[in-house]
C-alpha positions as CSV (number, residue, x, y, z in Angstrom):
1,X,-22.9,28.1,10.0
2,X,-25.2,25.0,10.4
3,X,-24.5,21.4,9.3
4,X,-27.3,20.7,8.4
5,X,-27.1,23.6,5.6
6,X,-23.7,22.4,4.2
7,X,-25.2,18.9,3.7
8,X,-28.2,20.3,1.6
9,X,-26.2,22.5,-0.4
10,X,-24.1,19.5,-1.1
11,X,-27.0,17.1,-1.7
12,X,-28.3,19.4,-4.2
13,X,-24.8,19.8,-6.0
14,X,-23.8,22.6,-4.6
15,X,-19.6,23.8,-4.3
16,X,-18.7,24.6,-0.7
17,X,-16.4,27.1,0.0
18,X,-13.3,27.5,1.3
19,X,-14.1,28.3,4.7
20,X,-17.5,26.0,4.4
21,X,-15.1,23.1,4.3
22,X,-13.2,24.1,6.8
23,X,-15.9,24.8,9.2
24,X,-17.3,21.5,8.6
25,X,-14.4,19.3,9.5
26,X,-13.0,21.6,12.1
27,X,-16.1,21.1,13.8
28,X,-16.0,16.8,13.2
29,X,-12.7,16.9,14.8
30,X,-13.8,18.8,17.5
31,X,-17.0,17.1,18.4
32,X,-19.3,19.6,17.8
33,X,-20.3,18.2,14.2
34,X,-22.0,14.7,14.7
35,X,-21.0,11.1,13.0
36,X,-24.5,11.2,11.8
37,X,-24.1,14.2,9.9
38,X,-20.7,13.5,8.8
39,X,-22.8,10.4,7.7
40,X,-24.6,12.0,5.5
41,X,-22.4,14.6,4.1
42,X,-20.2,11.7,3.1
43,X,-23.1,10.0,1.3
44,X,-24.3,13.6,-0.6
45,X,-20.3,14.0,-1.5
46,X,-20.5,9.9,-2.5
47,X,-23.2,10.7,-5.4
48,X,-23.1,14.6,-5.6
49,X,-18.8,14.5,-5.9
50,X,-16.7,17.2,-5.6
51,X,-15.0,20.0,-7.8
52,X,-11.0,19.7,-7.6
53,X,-11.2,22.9,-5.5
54,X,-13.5,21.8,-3.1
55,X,-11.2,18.4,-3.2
56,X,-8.5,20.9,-2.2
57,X,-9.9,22.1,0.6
58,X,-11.0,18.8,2.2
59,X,-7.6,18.2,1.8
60,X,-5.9,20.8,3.3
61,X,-8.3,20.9,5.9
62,X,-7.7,17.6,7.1
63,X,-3.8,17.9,6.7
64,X,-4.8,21.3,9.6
65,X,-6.4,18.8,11.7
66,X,-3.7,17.6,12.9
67,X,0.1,17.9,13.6
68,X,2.4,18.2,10.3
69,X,6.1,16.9,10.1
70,X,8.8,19.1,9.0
71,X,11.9,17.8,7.4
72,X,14.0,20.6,6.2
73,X,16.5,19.3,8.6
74,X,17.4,16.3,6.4
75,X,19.0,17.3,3.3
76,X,18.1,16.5,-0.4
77,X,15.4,15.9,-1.7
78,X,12.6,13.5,0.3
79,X,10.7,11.1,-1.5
80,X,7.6,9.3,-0.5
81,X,5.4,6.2,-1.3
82,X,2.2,5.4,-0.8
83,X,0.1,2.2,-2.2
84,X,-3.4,2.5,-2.7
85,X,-3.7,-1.4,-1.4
86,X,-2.9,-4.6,-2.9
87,X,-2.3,-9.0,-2.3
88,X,0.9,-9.9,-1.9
89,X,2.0,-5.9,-2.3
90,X,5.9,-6.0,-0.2
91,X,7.3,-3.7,-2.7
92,X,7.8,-0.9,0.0
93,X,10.1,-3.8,1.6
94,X,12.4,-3.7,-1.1
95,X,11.6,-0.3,-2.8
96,X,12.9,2.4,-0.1
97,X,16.2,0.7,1.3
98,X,16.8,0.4,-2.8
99,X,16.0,4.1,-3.5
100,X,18.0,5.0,-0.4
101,X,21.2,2.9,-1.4
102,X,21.6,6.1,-4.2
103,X,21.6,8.8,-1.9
104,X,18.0,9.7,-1.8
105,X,16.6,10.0,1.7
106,X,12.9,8.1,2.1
107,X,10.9,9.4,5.5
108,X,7.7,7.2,5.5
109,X,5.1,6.5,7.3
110,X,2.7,3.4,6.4
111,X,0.0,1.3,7.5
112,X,-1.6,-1.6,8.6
113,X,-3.3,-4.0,6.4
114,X,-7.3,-4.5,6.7
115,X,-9.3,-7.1,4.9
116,X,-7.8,-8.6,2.2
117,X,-4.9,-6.3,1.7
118,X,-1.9,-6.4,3.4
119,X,-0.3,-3.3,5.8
120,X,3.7,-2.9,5.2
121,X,3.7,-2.4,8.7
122,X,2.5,-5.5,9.4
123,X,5.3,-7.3,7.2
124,X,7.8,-5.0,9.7
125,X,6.5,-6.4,12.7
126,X,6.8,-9.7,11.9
127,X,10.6,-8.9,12.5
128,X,11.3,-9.8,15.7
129,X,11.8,-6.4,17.5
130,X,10.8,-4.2,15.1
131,X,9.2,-0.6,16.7
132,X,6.8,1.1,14.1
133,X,6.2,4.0,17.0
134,X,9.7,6.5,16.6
135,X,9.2,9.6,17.9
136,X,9.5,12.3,15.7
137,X,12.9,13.3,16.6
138,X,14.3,10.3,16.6
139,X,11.9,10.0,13.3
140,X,14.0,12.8,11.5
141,X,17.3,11.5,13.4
142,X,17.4,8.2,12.1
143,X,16.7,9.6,8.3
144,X,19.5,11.7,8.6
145,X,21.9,9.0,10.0
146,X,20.9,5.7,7.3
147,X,19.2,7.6,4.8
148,X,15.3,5.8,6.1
149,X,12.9,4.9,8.0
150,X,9.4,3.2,8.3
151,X,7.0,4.0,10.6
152,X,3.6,4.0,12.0
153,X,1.1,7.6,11.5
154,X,1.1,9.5,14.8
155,X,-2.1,9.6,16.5
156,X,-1.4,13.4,16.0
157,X,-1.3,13.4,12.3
158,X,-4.5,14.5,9.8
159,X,-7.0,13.2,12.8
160,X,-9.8,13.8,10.6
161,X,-9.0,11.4,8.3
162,X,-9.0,8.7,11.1
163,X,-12.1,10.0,11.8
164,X,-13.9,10.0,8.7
165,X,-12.5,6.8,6.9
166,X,-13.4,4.7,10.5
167,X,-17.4,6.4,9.4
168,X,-16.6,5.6,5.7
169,X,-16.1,1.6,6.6
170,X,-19.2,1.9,8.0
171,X,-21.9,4.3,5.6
172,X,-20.0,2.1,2.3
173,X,-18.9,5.5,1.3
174,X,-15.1,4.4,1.2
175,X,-15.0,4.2,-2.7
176,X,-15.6,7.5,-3.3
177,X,-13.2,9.6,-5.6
178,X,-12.5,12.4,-3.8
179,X,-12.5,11.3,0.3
180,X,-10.1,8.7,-1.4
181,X,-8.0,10.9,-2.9
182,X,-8.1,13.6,0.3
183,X,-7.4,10.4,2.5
184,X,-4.7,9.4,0.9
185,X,-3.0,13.2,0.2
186,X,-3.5,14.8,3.5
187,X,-1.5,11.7,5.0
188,X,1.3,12.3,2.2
189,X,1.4,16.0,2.7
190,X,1.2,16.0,6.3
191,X,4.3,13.5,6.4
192,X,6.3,16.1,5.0
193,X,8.3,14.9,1.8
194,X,9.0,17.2,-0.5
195,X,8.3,14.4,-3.5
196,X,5.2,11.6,-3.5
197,X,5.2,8.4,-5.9
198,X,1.8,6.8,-5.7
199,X,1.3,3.3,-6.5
200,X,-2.2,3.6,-8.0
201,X,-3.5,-0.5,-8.2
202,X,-6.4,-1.3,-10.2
203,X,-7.9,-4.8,-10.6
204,X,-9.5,-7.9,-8.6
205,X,-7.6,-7.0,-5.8
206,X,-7.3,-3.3,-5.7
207,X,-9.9,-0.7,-4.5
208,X,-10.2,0.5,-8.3
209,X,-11.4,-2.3,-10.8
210,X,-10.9,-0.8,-13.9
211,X,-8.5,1.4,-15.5
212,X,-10.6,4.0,-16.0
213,X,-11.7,4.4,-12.1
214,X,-7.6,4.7,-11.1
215,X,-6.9,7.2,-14.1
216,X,-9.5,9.5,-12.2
217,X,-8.4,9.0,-9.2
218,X,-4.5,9.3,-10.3
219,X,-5.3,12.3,-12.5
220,X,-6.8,13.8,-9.2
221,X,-4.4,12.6,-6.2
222,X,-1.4,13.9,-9.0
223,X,-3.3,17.3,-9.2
224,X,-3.8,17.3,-5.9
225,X,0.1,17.3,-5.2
226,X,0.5,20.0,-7.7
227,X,-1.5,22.3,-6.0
228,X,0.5,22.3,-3.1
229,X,3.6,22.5,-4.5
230,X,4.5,18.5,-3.9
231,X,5.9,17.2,-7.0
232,X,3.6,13.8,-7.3
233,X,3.2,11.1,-9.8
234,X,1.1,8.0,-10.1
235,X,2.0,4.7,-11.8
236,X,-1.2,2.9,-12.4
237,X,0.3,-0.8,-11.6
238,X,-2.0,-4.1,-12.2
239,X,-3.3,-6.2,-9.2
240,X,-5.5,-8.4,-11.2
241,X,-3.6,-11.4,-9.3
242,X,-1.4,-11.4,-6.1
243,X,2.3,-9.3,-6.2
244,X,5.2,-11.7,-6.8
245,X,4.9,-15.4,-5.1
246,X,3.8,-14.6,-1.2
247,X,1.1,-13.8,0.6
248,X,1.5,-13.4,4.8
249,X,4.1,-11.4,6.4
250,X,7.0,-13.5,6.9
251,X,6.6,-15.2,3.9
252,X,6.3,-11.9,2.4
253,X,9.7,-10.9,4.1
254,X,11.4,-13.5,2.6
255,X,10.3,-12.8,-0.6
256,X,11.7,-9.1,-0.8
257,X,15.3,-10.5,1.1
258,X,15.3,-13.4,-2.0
259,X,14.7,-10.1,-4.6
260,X,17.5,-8.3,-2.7
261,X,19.9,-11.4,-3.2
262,X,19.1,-12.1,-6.7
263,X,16.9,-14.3,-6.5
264,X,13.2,-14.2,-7.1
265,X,11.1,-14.1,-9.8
266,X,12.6,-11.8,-12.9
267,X,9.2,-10.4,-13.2
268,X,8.9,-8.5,-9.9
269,X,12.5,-7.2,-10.6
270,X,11.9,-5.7,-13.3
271,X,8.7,-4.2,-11.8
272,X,10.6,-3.0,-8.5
273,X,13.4,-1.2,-10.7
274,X,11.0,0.5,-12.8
275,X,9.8,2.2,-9.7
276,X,12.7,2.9,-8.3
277,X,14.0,4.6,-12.1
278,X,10.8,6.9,-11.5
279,X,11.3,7.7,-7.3
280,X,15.2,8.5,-8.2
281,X,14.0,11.0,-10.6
282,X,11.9,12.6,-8.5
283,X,14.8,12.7,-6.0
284,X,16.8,14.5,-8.7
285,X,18.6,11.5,-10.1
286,X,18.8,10.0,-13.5
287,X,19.9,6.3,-13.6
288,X,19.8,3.7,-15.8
289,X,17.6,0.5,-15.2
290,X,20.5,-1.7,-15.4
291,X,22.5,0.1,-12.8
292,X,19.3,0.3,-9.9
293,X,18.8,-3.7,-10.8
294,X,23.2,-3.7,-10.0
295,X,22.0,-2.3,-6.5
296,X,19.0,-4.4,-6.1
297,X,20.5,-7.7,-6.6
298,X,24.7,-7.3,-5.9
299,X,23.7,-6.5,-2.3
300,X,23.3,-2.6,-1.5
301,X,19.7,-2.7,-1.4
302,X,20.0,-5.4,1.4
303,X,22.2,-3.7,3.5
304,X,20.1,-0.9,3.4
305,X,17.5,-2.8,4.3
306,X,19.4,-4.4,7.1
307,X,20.3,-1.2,8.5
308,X,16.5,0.0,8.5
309,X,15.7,-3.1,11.0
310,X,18.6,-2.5,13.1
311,X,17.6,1.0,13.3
312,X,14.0,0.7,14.7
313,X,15.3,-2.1,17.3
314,X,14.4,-5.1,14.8
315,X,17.0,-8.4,14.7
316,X,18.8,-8.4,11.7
317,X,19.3,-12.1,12.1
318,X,15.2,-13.0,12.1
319,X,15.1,-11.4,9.2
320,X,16.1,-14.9,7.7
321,X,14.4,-17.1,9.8
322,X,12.1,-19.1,7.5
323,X,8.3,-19.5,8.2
324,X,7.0,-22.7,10.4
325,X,3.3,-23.7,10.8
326,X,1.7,-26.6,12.0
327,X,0.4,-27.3,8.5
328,X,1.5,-27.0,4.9
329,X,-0.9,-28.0,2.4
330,X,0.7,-28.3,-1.3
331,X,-1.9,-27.6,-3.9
332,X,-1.0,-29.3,-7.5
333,X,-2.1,-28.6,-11.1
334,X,-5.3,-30.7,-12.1
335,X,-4.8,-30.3,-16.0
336,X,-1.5,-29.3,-18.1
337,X,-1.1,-25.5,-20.2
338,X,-0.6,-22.4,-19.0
339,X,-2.2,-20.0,-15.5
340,X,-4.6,-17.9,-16.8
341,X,-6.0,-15.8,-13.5
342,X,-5.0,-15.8,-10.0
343,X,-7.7,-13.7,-8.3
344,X,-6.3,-11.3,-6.2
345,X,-9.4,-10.7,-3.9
346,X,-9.9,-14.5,-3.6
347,X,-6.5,-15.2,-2.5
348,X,-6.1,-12.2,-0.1
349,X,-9.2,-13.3,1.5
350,X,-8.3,-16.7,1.9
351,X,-5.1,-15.4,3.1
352,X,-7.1,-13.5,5.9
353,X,-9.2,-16.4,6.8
354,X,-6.0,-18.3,8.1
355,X,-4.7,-15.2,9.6
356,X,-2.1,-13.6,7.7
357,X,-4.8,-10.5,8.0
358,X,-7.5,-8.9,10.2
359,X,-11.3,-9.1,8.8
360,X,-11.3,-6.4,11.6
361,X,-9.1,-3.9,13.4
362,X,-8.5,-5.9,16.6
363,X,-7.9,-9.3,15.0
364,X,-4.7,-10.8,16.0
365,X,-2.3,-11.5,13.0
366,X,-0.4,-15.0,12.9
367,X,2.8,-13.6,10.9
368,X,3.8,-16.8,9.3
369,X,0.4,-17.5,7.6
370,X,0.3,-17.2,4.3
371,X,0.7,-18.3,0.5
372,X,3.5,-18.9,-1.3
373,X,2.6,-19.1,-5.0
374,X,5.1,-21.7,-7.5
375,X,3.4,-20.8,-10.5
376,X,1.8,-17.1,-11.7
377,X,0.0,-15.9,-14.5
378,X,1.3,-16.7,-17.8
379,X,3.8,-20.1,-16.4
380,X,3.4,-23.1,-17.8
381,X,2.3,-25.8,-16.0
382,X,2.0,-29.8,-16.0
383,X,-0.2,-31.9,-14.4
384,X,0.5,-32.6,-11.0
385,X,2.7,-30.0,-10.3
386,X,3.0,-28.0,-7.9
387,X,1.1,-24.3,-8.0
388,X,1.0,-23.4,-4.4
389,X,2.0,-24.0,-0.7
390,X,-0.4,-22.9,1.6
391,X,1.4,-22.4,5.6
392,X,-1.1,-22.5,8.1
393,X,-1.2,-23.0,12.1
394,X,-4.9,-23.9,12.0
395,X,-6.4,-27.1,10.1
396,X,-8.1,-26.0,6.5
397,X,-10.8,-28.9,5.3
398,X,-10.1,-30.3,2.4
399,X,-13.3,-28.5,1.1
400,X,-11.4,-25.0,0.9
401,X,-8.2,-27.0,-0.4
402,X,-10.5,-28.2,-3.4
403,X,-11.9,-24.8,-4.0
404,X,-8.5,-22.8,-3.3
405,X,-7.4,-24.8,-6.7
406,X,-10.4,-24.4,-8.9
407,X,-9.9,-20.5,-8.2
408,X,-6.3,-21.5,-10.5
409,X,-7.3,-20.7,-13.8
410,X,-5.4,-23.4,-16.5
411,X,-6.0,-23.2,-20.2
412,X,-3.8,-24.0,-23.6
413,X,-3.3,-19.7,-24.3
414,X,-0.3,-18.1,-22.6
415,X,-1.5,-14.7,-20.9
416,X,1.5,-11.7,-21.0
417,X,0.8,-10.0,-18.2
418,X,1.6,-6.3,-17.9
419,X,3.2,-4.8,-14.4
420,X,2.6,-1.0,-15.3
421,X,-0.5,-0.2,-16.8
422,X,0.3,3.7,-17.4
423,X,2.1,6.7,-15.1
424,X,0.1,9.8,-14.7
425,X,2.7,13.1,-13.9
């Protein structure tokens, strides 16, 4: 086989085969099939697309490229999580230890954040002593001892995805359906569980804008699952403005540990217990809503989570230390009526600028960055009060102050705002 004859065949809307597909990214792995052709094979696939077999294979090659986990030695049934990126998203913070307080084991591995989306991993470290690398036996151990664990992707695991998205950032080829979908699968298949819930967002902050993009890519990733025997479903979830009130890593933090005492905003509650209802059931357990939000708020959830940071070397303790910058700029309403729009995109990136993310890989993150929001979409609001604190270690002009509040959308119509848009199984 020749590259250069798989990238024609796909220019001109071919279907590769089986062993086509696997030739191709064997050989990318392996060096002997160029970024530049890679390049443009991702660029023919970007306007050409794929057929769900060919998706398949991509897939499954990728998951070959690399080691797999096995985790038949921890009993029941293994659930997994994956976000497809959000502002403000710390649901995986509060989401796991509270599906593992019923019984149901959650192995997982996440990610750090780029751009203006944040990385759960990132959230971790911001725990003093947290240690996203676990071996793998100690990986499976730890599962089998508490019930969880979060850690970072082995540098062993679906190397062709690393690969390939790294030439996606690069050839503006990373919004394409199916090296999304194959991206995100091989990473959830190769990690082993026997059960995947994926958080499909869709909006100003999420990789999908409309409804319509993350029903594709849902139908497909959910298909995808199937077809290797992984039970999978997606819950298309609304990132039109940031998740909760928070945006940085310890402020983030602090936000999930308020949801876990009670506290919080009833809105994100309700949003985190609906998740949970649907990860129990793929764990083979049927509860009621009011019962998760009994664990969520009355303190199991918490301990859970507690017992996760003491796990991976974190200090429990830090986990309540509250967030200090050199500055904190309070940013008031102008006019009185209701929040119409909180951009999502806006506010993540403005959340980058001051640190709480990386614009690029080697950027160093200052963990106590960040937003914290007083007022969301659909609050009502009076002049002069307050809509937002903004922590920061490094001096903002009073330019990006200004603009940060005329991105606050205020008008006399109250907005309902709905959390889950629609769940694809």
């Amino acid at each position: 086989m020749r590259a250069v004859d798989l990238i024609q065949k796909k220019r001109n809307g071919g279907q590769l085969t089986t062993e086509e597909i696997q030739w191709l990214i064997g050989g990318y792995v392996k060096g002997t099939v160029p970024d530049y052709q890679m390049s443009a094979f991702a660029m023919a696939t970007y306007f050409k697309g794929m057929t769900m077999a060919e998706t398949r294979d991509l897939t499954m090659a990728m998951v070959a490229s690399g080691d797999q986990l096995d985790l038949s030695a921890i009993p029941g049934i293994k659930v997994d999580k994956h976000s497809t990126g959000g502002v403000g998203d710390k649901v995986t913070l509060i989401l796991a230890p509270l599906v593992t307080s019923f019984g149901v084991p959650v192995a997982k591995m996440s990610g750090k954040g780029l751009g203006h989306t944040g990385g759960t991993l990132d959230k971790l470290e911001s725990i003093k002593g947290y240690q996203i690398e676990v071996a793998e036996a100690a990986f499976i151990k730890q599962v089998q001892d508490i019930g969880i664990a979060v850690i970072g992707q082995s540098e062993q695991m679906v190397k062709a995805d690393k690969l390939l998205y790294a030439l996606r950032d690069v050839t503006a080829t990373v919004d394409t359906m199916p090296l999304i979908a194959s991206s995100v699968m091989s990473k959830k298949i190769a990690a082993g569980s026997d059960a995947i819930m994926l958080d499909v967002t869709v909006g100003d902050g999420a990789f999908m804008k409309t409804v319509e993009e993350a029903e594709k890519l849902s139908r497909t990733m959910v298909d995808l699952g199937k077809e290797v025997g992984r039970q999978t479903i997606a819950v298309m979830t609304n990132m039109s403005q940031p998740l909760g009130q928070a945006i940085g890593n310890r402020l983030e933090v602090l936000e999930a540990v308020q949801i876990m005492q009670g506290k919080g905003r009833v809105d994100i509650r309700d949003f985190i217990c609906q998740l949970a209802q649907i990860m129990l059931k793929l764990g083979g357990l049927e509860v009621g809503l009011d019962d998760i939000e009994q664990y969520l708020t009355q303190g199991q959830a918490l301990k859970k989570f507690e017992e996760l940071v003491a796990a991976q070397g974190g200090q429990v303790q830090d986990i309540y230390r509250p967030v200090k910058t050199k500055f904190v700029y309070e940013v008031k309403a102008e006019q009185s009526g209701y929040i119409a729009e909180l951009p999502a995109l806006y506010f993540g990136r403005f959340a980058m600028e001051i640190g709480a993310g990386r614009a690029v890989k080697s950027d160093q993150l200052d963990y106590d960055a960040g937003i914290l929001f007083d007022k969301k979409v659909g609050d009502a609001v009076s002049e002069g009060e307050l809509l937002a604190k903004i922590y920061s270690n490094q001096e903002i002009p009073q330019k990006k102050i200004t603009e940060f509040a005329k991105n606050v959308t205020i008008n006399n119509v109250k907005v309902h705002r709905k959390e889950i848009l629609k769940i694809i199984d």
